[in-house]
Each structure stands twice: as C-alpha cells, then as structure tokens.
VOPAGU-2260 file (C-alpha; in pm, 1 decimal, decimal comma):
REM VOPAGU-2260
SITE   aa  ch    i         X         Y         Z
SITE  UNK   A    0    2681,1   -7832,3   17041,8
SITE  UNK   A    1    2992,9   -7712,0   17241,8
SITE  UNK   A    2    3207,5   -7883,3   16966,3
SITE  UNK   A    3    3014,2   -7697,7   16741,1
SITE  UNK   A    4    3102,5   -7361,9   16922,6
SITE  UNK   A    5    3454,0   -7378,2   16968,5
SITE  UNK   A    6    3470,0   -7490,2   16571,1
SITE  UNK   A    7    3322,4   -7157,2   16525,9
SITE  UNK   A    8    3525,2   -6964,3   16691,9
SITE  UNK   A    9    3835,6   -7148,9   16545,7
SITE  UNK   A   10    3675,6   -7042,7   16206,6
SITE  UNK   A   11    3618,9   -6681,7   16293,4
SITE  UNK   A   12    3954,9   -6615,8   16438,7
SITE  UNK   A   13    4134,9   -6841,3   16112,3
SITE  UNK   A   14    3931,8   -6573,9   15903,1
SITE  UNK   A   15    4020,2   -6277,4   16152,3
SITE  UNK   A   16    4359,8   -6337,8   16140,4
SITE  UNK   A   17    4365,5   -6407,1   15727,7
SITE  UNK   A   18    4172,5   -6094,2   15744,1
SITE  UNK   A   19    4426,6   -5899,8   15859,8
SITE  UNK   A   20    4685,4   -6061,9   15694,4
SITE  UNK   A   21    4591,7   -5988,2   15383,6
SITE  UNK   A   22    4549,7   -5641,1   15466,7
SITE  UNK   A   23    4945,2   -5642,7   15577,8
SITE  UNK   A   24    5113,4   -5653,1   15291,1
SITE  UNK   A   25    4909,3   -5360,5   15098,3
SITE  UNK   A   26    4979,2   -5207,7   15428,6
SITE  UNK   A   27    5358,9   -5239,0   15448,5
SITE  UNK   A   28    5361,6   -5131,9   15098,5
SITE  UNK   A   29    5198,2   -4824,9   15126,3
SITE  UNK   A   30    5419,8   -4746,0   15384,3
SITE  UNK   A   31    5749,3   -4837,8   15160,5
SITE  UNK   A   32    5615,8   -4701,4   14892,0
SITE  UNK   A   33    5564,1   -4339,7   15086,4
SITE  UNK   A   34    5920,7   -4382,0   15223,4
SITE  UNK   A   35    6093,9   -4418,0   14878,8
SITE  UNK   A   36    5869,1   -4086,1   14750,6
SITE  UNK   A   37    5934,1   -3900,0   15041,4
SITE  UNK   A   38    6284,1   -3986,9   15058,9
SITE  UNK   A   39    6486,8   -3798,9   14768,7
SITE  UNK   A   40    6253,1   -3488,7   14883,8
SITE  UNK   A   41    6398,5   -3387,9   15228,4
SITE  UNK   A   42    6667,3   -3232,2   15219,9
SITE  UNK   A   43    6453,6   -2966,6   14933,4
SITE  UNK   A   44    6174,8   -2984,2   15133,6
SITE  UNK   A   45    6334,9   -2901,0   15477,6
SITE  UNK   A   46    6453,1   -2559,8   15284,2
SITE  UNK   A   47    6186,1   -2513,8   15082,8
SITE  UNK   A   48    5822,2   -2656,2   15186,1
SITE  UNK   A   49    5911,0   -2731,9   15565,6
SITE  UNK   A   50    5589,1   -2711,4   15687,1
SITE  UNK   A   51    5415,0   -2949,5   15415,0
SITE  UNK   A   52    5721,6   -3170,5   15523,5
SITE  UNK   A   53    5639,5   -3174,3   15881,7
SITE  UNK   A   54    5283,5   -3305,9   15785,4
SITE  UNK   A   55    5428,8   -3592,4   15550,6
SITE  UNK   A   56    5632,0   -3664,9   15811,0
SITE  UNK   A   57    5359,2   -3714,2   16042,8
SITE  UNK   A   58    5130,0   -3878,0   15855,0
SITE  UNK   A   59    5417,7   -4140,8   15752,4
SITE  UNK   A   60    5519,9   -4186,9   16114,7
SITE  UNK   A   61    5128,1   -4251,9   16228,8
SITE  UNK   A   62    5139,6   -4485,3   15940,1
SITE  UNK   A   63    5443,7   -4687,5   16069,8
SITE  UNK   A   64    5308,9   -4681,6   16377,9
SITE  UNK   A   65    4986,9   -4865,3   16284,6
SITE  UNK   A   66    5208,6   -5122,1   16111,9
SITE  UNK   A   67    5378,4   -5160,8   16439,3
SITE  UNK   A   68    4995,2   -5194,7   16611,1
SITE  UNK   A   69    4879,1   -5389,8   16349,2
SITE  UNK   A   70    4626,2   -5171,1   16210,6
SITE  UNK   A   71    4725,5   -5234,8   15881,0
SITE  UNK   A   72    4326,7   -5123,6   15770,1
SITE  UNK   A   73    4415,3   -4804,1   15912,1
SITE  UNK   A   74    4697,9   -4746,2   15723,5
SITE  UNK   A   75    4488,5   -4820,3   15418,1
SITE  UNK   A   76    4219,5   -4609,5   15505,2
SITE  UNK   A   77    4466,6   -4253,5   15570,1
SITE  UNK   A   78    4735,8   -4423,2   15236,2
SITE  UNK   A   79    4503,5   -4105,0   15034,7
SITE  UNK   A   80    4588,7   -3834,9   15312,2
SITE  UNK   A   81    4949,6   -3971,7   15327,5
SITE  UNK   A   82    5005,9   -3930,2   14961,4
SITE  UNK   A   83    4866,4   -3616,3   14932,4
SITE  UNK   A   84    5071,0   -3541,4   15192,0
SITE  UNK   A   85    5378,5   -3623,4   15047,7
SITE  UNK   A   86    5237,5   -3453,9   14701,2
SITE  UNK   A   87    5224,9   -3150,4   14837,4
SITE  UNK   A   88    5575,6   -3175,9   14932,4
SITE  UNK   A   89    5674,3   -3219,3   14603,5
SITE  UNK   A   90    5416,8   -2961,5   14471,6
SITE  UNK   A   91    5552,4   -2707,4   14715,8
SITE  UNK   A   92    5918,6   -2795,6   14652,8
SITE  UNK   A   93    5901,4   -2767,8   14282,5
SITE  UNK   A   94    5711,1   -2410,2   14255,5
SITE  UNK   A   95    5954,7   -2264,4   14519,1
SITE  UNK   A   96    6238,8   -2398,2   14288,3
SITE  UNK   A   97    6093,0   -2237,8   14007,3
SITE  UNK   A   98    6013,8   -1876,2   14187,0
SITE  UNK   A   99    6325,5   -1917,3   14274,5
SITE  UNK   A  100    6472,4   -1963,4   14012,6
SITE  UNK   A  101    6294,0   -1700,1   13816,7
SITE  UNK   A  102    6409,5   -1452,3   14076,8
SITE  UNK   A  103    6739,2   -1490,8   14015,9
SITE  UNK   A  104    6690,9   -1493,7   13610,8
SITE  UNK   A  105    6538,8   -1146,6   13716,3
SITE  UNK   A  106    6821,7   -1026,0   13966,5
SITE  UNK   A  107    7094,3   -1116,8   13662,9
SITE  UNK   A  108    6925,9    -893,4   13423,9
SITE  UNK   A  109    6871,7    -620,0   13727,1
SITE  UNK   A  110    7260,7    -644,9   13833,0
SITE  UNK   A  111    7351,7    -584,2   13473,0
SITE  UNK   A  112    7098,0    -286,0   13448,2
SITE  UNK   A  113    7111,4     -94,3   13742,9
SITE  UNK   A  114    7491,3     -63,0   13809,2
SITE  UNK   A  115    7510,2      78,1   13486,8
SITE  UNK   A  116    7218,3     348,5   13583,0
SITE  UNK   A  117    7393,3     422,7   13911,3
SITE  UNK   A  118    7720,1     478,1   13687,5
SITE  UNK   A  119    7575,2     691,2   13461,3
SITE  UNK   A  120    7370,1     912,6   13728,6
SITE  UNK   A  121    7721,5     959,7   13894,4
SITE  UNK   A  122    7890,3    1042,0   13595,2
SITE  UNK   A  123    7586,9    1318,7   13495,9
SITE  UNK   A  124    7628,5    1436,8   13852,6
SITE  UNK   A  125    7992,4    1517,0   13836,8
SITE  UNK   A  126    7886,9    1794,6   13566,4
SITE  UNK   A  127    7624,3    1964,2   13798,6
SITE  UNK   A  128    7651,8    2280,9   13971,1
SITE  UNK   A  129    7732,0    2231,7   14362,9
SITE  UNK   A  130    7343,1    2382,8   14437,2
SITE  UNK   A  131    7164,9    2073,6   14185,0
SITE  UNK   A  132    7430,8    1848,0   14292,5
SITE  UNK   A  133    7396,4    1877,2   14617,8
SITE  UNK   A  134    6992,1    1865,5   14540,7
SITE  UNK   A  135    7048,0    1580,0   14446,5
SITE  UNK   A  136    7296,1    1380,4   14611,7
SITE  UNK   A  137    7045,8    1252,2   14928,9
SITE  UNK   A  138    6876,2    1030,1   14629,4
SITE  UNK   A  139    7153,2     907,4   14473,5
SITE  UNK   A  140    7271,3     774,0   14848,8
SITE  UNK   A  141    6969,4     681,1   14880,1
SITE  UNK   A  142    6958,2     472,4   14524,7
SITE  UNK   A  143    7316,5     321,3   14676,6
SITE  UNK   A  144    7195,2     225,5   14983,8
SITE  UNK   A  145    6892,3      61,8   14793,1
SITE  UNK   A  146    7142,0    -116,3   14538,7
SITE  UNK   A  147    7344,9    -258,6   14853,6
SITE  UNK   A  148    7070,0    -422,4   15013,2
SITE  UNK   A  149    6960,4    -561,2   14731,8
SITE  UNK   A  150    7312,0    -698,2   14680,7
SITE  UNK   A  151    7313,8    -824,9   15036,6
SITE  UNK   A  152    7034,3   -1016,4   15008,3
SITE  UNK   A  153    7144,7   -1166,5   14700,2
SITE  UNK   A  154    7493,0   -1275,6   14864,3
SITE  UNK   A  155    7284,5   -1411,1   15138,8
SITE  UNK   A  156    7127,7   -1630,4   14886,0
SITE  UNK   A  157    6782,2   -1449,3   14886,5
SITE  UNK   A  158    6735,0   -1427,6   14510,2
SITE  UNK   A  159    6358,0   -1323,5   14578,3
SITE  UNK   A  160    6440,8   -1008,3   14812,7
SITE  UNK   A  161    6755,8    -923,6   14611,3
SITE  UNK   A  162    6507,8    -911,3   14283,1
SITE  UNK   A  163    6238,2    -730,9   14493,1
SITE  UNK   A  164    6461,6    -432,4   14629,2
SITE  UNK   A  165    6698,2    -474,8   14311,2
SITE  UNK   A  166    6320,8    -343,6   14160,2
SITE  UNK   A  167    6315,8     -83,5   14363,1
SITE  UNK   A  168    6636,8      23,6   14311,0
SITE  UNK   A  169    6589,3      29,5   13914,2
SITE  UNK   A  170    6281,9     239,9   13994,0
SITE  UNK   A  171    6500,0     496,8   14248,1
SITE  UNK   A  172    6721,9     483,4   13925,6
SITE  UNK   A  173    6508,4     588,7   13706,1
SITE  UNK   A  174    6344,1     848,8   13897,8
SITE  UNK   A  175    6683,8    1013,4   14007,0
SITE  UNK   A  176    6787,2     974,1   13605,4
SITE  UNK   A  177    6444,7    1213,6   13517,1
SITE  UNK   A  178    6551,5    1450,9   13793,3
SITE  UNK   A  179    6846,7    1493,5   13595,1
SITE  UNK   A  180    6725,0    1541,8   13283,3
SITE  UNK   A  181    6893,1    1213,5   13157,0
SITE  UNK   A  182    6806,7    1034,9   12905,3
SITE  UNK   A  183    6727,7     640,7   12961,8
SITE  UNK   A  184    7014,4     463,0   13005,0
C-alpha cells in the first residue's frame, strides 16, 4: 500500500510538471510574440498613444514576470488583455498619424489662403481714409496676431493647433474683408 502511494504521487507530480511544461512554450511565445508587435511601435507610441503604451507595457512586463514565476497558465489566461493591449497601441498610433496628418494637409491649404487675405486686407486698407482705417486697424492686428500663433504652433510642430487657430484666422479674415467692403479674395 505505501508503495502504492508514493507511485502515486510520482505519477501526479510527472503529470504536474508535464502539465506545466506544456503550458511553457505557448507561454514564452505569447510573450515573444507580444515583444516583436510591440517593438517597432514605441518610439510612435511614446509620442503619440503614451498612455495605451504604458498599459502594453504593463501588461507585457506582468507577463514576463509570470514566465519568470512559472505561471505560464497565467500568461495564457491575460495573452487576450495583452494583445488588446498592444492593439490599441497600434489603433491609437495610426489614427493620431492620420489626424495628424490631415491637419497639416489642412494648415498647407490655410498658409496658402490666409496670407494672401491678410495681403489683400492691407493693401485695401492703405486706400482708406485715416477715420475707417484707423476703425479698422485693431482687427487687422488682431487677424496678425491670430495668423502668428497659428504659425507658431505650426513651427512647433503642432499641425492640429496651427490648423485650428489658422481657422480662426481665415474666419478673422474674412470678417475684417466684409468690413471692408472687399470682395472674396
């Protein structure tokens, strides 16, 4: 009977340890395989989806560190949370890119626009009385203030604000250009 007892437990911790053997591999790999996805997504993410990073980053780290514990069904259990994790990384990276990228397609087409309203206001201004010019000339300091920010944020390498006040500029523009009578430019 005692023979019969230790031959059990011999055979319980032989399948234990295949048990979790088996598990290590899928483990390791989920692990590699989250390294290699999060990898070539840093140095975007850390600028653009930092926060989503941080969480990748954590779940990744918890993950190595039941590899280290060997809790390799633990790590199999949170691979869905991990790769959503790192997902939304990419997600996040890739729509920022694009906003970003439409900003500036919209800041181009402003910085060819409004310069030439702020021109032409000037120009219309030159021919006013002193009394309407002077009316006047708050707004179109105003408009150049407005068009220098918008400039400013666009050297900062803000494409987003630069668009957004380079808006408001266009608008100041325009309104300043009715004022006067002009027609659109």
């Amino acid at each position: 009977m005692r023979h019969a007892n230790i031959l059990l437990a011999i055979a319980a911790s032989t399948l234990f340890i295949v048990g979790c053997s088996s598990k290590e591999e899928p483990a390791k790999q989920v692990v590699a395989s989250a390294e290699a996805a999060l990898a070539p997504l840093r140095d975007d993410a850390a600028a653009y989806a930092p926060e989503q990073l941080a969480t990748a980053e954590s779940n990744l780290s918890a993950a190595k560190d039941n590899i280290t514990w060997e809790k390799y069904q633990n790590v199999l259990d949170k691979s869905s949370e991990l790769n959503a994790s790192i997902v939304a990384v990419k997600d996040t990276v890739i729509s920022k890119k694009t906003q970003m990228a439409a900003a500036t397609r919209e800041w181009e087409s402003l910085n060819s626009e409004v310069p030439k309203l702020v021109d032409a206001i000037e120009k219309q201004i030159t021919n006013l009385p002193k009394a309407k010019r002077e009316a006047v000339q708050g707004d179109v300091e105003s408009l150049k203030t407005m068009w220098s920010e918008a400039t400013a944020a666009f050297s900062a390498g803000d494409p987003s604000q630069a668009a957004e006040k380079g808006r408001e500029a266009q608008a100041k523009a325009k309104e300043v250009s009715e004022k006067l009578g002009m027609s659109p430019v």
